[in-house]
C-alpha positions in Angstrom: -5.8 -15.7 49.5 -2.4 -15.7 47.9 -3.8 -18.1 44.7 -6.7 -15.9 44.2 -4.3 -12.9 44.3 -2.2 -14.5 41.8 -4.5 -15.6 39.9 -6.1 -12.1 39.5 -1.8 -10.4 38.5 -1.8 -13.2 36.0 -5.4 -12.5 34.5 -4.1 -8.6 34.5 -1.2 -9.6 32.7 -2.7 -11.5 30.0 -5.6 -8.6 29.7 -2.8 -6.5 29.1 -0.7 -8.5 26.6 -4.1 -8.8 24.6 -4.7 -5.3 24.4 -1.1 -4.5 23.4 -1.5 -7.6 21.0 -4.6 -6.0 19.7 -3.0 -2.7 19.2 -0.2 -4.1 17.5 -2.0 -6.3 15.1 -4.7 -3.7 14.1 -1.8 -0.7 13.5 0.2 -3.7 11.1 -3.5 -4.7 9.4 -4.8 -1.1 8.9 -1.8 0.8 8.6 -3.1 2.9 11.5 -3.4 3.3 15.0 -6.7 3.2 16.3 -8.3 3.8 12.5 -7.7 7.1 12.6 -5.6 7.3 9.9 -8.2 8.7 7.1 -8.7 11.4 4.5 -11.3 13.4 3.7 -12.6 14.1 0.1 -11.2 17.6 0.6 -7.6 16.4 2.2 -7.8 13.5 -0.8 -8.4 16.5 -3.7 -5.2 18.6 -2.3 -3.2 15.8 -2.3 -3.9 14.5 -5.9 -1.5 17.0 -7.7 2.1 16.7 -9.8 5.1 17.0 -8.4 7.8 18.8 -10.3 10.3 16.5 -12.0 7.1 14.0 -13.1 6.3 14.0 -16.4 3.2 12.6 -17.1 2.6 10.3 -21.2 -0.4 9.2 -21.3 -0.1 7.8 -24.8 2.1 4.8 -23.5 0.6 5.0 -20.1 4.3 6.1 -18.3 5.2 8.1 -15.7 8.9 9.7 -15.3 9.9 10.5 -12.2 13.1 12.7 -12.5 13.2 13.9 -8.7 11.9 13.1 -5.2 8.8 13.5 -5.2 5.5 12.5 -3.6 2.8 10.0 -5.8 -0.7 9.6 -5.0 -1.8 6.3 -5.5 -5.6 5.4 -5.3 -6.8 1.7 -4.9 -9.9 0.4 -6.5 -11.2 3.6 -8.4 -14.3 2.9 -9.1 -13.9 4.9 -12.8 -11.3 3.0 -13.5 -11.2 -0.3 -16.1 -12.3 -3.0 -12.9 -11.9 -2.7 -9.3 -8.6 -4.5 -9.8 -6.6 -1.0 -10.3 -4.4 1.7 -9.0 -4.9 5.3 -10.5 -2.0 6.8 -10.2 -1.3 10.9 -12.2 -4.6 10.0 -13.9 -3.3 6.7 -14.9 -4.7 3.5 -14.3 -1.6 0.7 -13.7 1.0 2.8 -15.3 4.3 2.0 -15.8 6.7 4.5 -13.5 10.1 5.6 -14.7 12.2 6.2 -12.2 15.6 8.1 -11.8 18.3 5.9 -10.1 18.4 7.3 -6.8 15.5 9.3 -6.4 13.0 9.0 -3.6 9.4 8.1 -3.8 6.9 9.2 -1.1 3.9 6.7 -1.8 0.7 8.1 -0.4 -2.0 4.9 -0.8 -5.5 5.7 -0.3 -8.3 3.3 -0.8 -10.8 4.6 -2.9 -12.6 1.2 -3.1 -16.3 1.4 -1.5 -16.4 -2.3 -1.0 -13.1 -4.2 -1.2 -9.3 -4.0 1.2 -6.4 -3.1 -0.9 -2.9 -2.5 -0.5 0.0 -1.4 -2.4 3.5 -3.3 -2.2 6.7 -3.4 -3.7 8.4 -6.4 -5.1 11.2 -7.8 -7.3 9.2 -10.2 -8.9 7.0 -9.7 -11.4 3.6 -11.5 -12.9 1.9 -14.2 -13.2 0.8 -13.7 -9.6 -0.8 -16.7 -8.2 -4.1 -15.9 -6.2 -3.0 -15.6 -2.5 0.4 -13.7 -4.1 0.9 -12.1 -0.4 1.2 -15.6 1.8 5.1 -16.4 0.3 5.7 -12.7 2.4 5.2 -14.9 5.6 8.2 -17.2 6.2 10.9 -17.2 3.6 9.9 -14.1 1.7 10.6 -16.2 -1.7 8.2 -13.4 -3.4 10.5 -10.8 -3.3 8.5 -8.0 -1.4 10.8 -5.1 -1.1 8.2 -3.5 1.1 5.0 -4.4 3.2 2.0 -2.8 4.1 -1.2 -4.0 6.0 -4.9 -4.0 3.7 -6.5 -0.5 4.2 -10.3 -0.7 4.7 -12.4 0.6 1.9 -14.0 3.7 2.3 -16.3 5.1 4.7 -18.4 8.0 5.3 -16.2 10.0 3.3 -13.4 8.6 4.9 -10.6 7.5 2.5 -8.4 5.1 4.3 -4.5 5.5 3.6 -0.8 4.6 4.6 2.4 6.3 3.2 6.0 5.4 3.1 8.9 6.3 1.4 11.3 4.5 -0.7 15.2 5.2 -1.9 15.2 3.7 -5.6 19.0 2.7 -5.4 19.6 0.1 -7.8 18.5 0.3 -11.3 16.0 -2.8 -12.3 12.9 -3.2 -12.7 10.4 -4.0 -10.2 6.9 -4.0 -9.4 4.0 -2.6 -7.5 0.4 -5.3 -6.4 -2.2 -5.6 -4.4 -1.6 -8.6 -2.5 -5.3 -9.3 -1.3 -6.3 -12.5 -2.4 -7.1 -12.7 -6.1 -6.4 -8.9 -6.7 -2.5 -9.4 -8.3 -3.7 -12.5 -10.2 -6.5 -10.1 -11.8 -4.5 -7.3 -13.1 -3.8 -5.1 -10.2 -0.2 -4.5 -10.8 2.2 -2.4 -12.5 5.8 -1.8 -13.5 8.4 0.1 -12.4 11.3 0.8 -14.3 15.0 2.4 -12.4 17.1 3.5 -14.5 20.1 6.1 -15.0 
């Protein structure tokens, strides 16, 4: 009676750790809890507006971004040049000027009807090889200042998204990609430029 009784703790335990597991792994892959973390065509509309203190070129495709502010950034629009894009203040792939010390609030939201994206920062910039995400794992040789999980594509009118905020320190220049496989090493990238 005792081994069956321990037997049945131990199989509760390890249910348990695989749910937790589970939970863990799907918020890190999604971005989201549960997959509740979604917009609505309405919510995605109210969101897609400019901040004050970003000025907008679109003659050399160039945001400045003065202040602290909050940038929209769609994956995959489907008007844009190829799949392999972020629209970003009407822009697809810009280059973004930013103010030493300022703060960006990226909101990402996959626009993409068929394809995962995501939207990370890094010191280094192209060629990207085609799997430019696994060097993240391990030794982080790629120089990914941030990380984010691959958001679904859409759904029902449900726009995927994950937001996160970063302090642009250190003038430099760095670089936003999609590190899905093959995404980077097709053109989805861009440049951002800190300066004083």
């Amino acid at each position: 009676m005792n081994l069956h009784k321990a037997f049945g703790i131990a199989a509760i335990i390890f249910l348990a750790a695989v749910i937790i597991f589970s939970a863990i792994y799907y918020k890190d892959v999604y971005g989201a809890s549960g997959g509740s973390q979604y917009l609505t065509q309405s919510q995605l509309e109210s969101l897609n507006v400019t901040g004050p203190g970003v000025y907008i070129s679109p003659a050399n495709s160039t945001i400045y971004v003065n202040n602290s502010t909050t940038l929209l950034v769609m994956a995959g629009p489907m008007d844009g040049p190829s799949m392999y894009s972020f629209e970003i203040e009407g822009l697809f792939n810009p280059t973004i000027v930013i103010r030493e010390g300022v703060t960006v609030h990226f909101v990402v939201v996959n626009i993409d009807t068929d394809s995962e994206h995501n939207f990370v920062l890094s010191t280094r910039g192209p060629p990207y090889p085609y799997m430019s995400g696994m060097e993240y794992m391990g030794s982080g040789g790629f120089g990914f200042m941030t990380y984010m999980g691959f958001l679904p594509p859409t759904n029902s009118g449900h726009f995927y998204y994950y937001d996160f905020s970063y302090a642009f320190s250190q003038s430099g220049t760095y670089w936003y990609l999609c590190t899905y496989p093959g995404h980077a090493e097709n053109g989805m990238y861009g440049k951002i430029v800190v300066d004083q």
